[in-house]
C-alpha positions as CSV (number, residue, x, y, z in Angstrom):
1,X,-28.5,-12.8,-36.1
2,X,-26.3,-13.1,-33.2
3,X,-25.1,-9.8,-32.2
4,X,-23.6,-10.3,-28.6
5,X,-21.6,-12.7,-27.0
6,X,-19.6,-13.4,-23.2
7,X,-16.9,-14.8,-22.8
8,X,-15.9,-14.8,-19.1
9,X,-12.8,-16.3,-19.1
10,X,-9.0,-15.2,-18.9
11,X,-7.2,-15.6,-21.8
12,X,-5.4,-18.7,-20.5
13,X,-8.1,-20.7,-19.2
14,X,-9.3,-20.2,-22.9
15,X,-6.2,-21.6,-24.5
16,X,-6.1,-24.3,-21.6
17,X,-9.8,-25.6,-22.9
18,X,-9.0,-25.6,-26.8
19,X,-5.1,-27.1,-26.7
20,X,-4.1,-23.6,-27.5
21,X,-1.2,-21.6,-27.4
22,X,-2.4,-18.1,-25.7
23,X,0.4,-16.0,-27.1
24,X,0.2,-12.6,-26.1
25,X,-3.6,-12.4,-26.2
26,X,-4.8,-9.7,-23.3
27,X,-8.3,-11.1,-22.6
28,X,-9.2,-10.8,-19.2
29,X,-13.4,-11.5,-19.5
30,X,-16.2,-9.9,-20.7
31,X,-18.9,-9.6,-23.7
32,X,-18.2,-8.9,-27.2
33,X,-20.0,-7.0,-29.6
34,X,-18.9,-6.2,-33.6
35,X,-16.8,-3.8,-33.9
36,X,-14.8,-5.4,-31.2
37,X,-11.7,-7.7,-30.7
38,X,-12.2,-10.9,-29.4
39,X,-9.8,-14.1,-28.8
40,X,-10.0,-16.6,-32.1
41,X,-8.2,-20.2,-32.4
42,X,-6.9,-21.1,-35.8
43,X,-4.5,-23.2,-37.2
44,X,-3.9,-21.2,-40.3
45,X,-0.7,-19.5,-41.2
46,X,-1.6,-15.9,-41.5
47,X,1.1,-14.7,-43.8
48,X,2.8,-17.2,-44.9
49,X,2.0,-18.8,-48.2
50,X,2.0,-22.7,-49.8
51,X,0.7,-25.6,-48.9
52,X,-0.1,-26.5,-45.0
53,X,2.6,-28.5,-43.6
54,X,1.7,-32.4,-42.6
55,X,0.3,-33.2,-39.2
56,X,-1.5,-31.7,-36.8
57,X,-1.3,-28.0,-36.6
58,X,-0.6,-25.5,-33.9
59,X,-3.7,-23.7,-32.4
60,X,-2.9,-20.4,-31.7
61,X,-5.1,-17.7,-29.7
62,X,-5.1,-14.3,-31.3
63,X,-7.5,-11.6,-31.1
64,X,-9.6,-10.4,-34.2
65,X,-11.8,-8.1,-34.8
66,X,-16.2,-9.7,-34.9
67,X,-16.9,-8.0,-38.5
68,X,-15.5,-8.6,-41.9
69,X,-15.2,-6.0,-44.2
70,X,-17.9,-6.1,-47.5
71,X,-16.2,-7.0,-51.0
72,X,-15.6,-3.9,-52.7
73,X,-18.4,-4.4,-55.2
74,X,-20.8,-3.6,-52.7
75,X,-20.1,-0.3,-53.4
76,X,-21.3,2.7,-51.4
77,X,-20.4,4.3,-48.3
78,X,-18.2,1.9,-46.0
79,X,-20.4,-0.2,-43.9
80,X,-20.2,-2.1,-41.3
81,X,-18.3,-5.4,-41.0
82,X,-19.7,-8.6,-42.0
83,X,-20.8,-10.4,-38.5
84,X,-22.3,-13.5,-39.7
85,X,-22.2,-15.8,-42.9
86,X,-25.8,-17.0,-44.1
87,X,-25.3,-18.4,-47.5
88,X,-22.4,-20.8,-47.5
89,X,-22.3,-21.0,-51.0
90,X,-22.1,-17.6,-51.3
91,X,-18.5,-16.2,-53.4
92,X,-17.7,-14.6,-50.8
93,X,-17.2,-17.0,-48.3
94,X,-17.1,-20.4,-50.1
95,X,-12.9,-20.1,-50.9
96,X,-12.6,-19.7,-47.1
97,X,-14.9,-22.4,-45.9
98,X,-13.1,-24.8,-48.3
99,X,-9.9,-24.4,-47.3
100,X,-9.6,-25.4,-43.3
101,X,-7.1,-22.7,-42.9
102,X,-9.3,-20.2,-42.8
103,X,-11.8,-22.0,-40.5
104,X,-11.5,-20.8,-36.8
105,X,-13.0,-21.6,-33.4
106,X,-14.7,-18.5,-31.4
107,X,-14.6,-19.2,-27.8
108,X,-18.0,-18.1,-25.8
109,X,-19.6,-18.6,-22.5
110,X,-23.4,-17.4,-23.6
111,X,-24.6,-15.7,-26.8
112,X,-27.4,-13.5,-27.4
113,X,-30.4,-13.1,-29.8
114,X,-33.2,-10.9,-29.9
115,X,-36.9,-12.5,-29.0
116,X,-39.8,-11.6,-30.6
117,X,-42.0,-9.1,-29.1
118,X,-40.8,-6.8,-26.0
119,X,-40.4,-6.6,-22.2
120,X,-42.3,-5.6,-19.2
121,X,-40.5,-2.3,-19.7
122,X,-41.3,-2.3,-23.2
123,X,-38.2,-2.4,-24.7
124,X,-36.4,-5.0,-27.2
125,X,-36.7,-9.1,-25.4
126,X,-32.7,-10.0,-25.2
127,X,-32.6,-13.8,-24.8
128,X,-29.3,-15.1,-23.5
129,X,-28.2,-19.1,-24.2
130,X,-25.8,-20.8,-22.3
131,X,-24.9,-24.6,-22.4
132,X,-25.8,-27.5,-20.0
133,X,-22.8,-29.4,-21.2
134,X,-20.8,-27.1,-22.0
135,X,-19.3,-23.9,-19.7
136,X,-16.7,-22.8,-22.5
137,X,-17.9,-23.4,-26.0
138,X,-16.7,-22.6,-29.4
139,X,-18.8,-20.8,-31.9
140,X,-17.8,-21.9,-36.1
141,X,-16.2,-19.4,-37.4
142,X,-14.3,-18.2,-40.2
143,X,-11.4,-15.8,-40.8
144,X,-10.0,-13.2,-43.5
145,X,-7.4,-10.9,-43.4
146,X,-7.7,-7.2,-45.6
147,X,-7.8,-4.3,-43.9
148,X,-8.0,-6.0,-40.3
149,X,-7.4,-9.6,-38.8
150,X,-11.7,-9.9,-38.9
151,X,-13.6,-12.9,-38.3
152,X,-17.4,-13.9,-38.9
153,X,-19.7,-16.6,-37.3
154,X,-21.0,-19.4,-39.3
155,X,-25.1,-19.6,-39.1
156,X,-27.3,-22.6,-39.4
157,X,-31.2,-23.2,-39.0
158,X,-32.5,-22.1,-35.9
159,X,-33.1,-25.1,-33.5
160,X,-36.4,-25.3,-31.6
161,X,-34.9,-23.1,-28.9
162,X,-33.9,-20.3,-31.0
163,X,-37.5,-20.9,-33.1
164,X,-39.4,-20.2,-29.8
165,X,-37.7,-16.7,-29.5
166,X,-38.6,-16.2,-33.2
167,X,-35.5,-16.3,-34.8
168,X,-35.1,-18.8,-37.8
169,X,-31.3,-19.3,-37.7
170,X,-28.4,-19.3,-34.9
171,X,-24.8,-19.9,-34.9
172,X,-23.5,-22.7,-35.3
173,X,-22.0,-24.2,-31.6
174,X,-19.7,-27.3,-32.1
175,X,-20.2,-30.2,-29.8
176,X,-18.1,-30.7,-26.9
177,X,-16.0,-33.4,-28.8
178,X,-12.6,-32.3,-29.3
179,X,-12.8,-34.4,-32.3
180,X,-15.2,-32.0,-34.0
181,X,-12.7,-29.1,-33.3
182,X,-10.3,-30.5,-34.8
183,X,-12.4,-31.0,-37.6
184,X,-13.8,-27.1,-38.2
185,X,-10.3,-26.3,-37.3
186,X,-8.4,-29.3,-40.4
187,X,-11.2,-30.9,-42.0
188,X,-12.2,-31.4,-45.7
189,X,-15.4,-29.4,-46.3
190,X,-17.2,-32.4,-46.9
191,X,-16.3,-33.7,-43.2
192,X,-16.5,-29.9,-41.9
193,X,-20.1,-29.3,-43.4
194,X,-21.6,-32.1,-41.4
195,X,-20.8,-30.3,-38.5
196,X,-23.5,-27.2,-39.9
197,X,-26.2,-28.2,-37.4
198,X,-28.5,-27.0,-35.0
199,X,-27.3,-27.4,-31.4
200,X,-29.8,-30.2,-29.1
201,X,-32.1,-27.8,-27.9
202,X,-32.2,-30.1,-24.5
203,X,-28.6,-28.8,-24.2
204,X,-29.0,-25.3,-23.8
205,X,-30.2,-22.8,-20.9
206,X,-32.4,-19.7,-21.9
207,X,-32.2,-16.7,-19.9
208,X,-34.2,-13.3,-20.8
């Protein structure tokens, strides 16, 4: 499971690359852990109720924080936000996936997963990706709102990449299309799940 991200880019070179407005988003550069803020494009309208208006939608840069909280019925002491989403069928996630509003696009310059086995200094391998095609990319994601603005990333199966570290999934990265933005971002499900796919392994740079 991906647990840290870059993103080294200002906040309106971000906006510049997804046709988004930048608000009043402070982002400088820098990685991003959970438990952290970090810049999200959506389309939704937080806080406002009904049906989405016709047309294409305003993409707005705000920051939210990498972790949503566990359902109540989890029960026990509080935990830790929810960083990814596995099981896309899962009751949890499913109303939010369905419904584009709640769909987002996390901006990234290089994630990172941990490889099997360990280091010359024996500690934990930490294999960073970046893309050949792709200097700025966006991460699938999705958004909910309860205690905090939080987001999660959307996982798929690990391509051959991510298999050689020994990981068996990986978030999913949306081509450089803008048409598959716009997708994620106001898509059906049935258009937007297409898009839960491996990334080309031939595509991506591994460093670590």
């Amino acid at each position: 499971m991906t647990m840290l991200y870059r993103l080294d880019a200002p906040a309106h070179q971000i906006a510049d690359r997804f046709a988004a407005r930048a608000g009043e988003d402070p982002w400088e550069a820098g990685h991003v852990a959970p438990g952290q803020f970090a810049p999200v494009i959506t389309t939704g309208r937080e806080f406002v109720a009904g049906p989405r208006p016709s047309g294409e939608p305003t993409r707005r840069m705000t920051p939210r924080l990498w972790g949503v909280p566990p359902p109540p019925s989890a029960g026990g002491a509080p935990r830790q936000g929810i960083a990814s989403v596995r099981n896309l069928e899962s009751p949890f996630w499913i109303g939010n996936l369905r419904n584009s509003e709640f769909r987002c696009l996390v901006p990234a310059t290089a994630f990172m997963e941990w490889g099997a086995g360990r280091n010359v200094e024996g500690k934990r391998r930490s294999c960073w990706f970046t893309l050949a095609d792709q200097p700025i990319f966006a991460l699938a994601g999705v958004w909910k709102d309860s205690e905090v603005p939080s987001f999660a990333l959307v996982t798929c199966e690990a391509n051959a990449a991510l298999r050689s570290i020994g990981r068996d999934t990986m978030p999913i990265i949306l081509p450089a299309d803008p048409r598959a933005q716009s997708i994620w971002l106001n898509g059906g499900w049935d258009r937007a799940q297409e898009l839960v796919a491996p990334y080309s392994s031939s595509l991506m740079d591994l460093r670590g």
